[in-house]
C-alpha positions as CSV (number, residue, x, y, z in Angstrom):
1,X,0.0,0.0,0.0
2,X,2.9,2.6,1.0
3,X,6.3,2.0,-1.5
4,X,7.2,5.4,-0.7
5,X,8.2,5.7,3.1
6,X,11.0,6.3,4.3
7,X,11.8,7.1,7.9
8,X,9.5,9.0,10.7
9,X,10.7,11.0,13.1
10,X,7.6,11.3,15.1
11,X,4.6,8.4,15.5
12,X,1.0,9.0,16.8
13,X,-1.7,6.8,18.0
14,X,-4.9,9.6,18.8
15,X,-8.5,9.4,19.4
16,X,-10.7,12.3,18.2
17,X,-14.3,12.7,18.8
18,X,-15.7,15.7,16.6
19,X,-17.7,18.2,18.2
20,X,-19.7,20.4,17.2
21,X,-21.6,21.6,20.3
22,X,-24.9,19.7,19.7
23,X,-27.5,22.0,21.4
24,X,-25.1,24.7,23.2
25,X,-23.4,21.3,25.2
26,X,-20.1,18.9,24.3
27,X,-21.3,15.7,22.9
28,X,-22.2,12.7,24.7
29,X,-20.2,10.0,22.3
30,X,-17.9,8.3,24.4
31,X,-14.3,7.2,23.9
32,X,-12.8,4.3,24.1
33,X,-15.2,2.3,26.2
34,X,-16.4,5.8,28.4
35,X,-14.4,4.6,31.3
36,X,-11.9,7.3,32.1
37,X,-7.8,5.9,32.0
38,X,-7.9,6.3,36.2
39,X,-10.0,3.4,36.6
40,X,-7.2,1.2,34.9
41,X,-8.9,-2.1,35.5
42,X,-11.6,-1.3,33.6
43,X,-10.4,1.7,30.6
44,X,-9.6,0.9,27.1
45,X,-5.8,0.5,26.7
46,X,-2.9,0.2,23.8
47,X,0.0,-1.7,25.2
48,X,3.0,-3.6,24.1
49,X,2.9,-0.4,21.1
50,X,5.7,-1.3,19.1
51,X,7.2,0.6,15.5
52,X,9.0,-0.6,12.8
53,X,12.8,0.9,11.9
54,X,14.0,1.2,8.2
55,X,15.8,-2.0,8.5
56,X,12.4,-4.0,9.6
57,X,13.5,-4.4,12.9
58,X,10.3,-3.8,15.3
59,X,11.3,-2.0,18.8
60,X,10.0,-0.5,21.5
61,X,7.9,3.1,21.4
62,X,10.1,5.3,24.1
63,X,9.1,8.9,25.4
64,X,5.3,8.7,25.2
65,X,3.5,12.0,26.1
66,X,-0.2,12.8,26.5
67,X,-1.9,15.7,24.9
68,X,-5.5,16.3,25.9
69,X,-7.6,19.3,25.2
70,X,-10.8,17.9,26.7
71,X,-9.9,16.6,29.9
72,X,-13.2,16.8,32.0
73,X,-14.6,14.8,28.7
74,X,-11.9,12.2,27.6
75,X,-8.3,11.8,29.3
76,X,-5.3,9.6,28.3
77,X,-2.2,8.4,30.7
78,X,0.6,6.2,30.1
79,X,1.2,3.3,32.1
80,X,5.0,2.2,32.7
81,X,5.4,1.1,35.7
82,X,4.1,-2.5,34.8
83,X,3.0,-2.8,31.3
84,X,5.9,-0.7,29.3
85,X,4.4,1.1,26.0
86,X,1.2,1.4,27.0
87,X,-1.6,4.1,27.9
88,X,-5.1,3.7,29.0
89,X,-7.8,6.0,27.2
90,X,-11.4,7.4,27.3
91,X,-14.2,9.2,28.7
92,X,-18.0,8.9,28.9
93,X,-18.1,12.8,27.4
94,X,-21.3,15.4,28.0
95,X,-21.8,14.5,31.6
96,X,-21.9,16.3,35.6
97,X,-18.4,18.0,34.7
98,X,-18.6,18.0,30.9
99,X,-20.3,21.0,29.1
């Protein structure tokens, strides 16, 4: 499909939900499953999130960061501390503290 590709400096993995203020209020689509990541048991997760170098080797991701810009809605956090390349994701959306 891709004969072109080279090498990437950057990778993303990233949710969107669009918005478009339905009524005067956020949306109520969830994401993920609607659990927010801090109940870890239960949120939608990526783990073992491996890339592939120029050579074919796969390897580990390093240095993931969270960006969120609707964090009363959805929220993301990485997990390393017992599953490496990993994060947990998701969030029920309109709701009590989500306009």
């Amino acid at each position: 499909m891709f004969v072109n590709l080279q090498v990437a400096l950057t990778v993303v993995w990233a949710g969107q939900v669009q918005n478009t203020k339905p009524g005067g209020h956020h949306t109520a689509t969830q994401m993920g499953n609607g659990i927010f990541p801090e109940e870890k048991q239960s949120a939608a997760t990526f783990y073992d999130l491996q890339v592939r170098d120029g050579g074919g080797k796969w390897d580990s991701v390093t240095d993931l960061n969270n960006f969120k810009d609707s964090r009363y809605c959805y929220d993301s956090m990485v997990m390393s501390l017992f599953i490496r390349d990993a994060f947990h994701f998701g969030g029920p959306g309109r709701g009590s503290s989500c306009m």
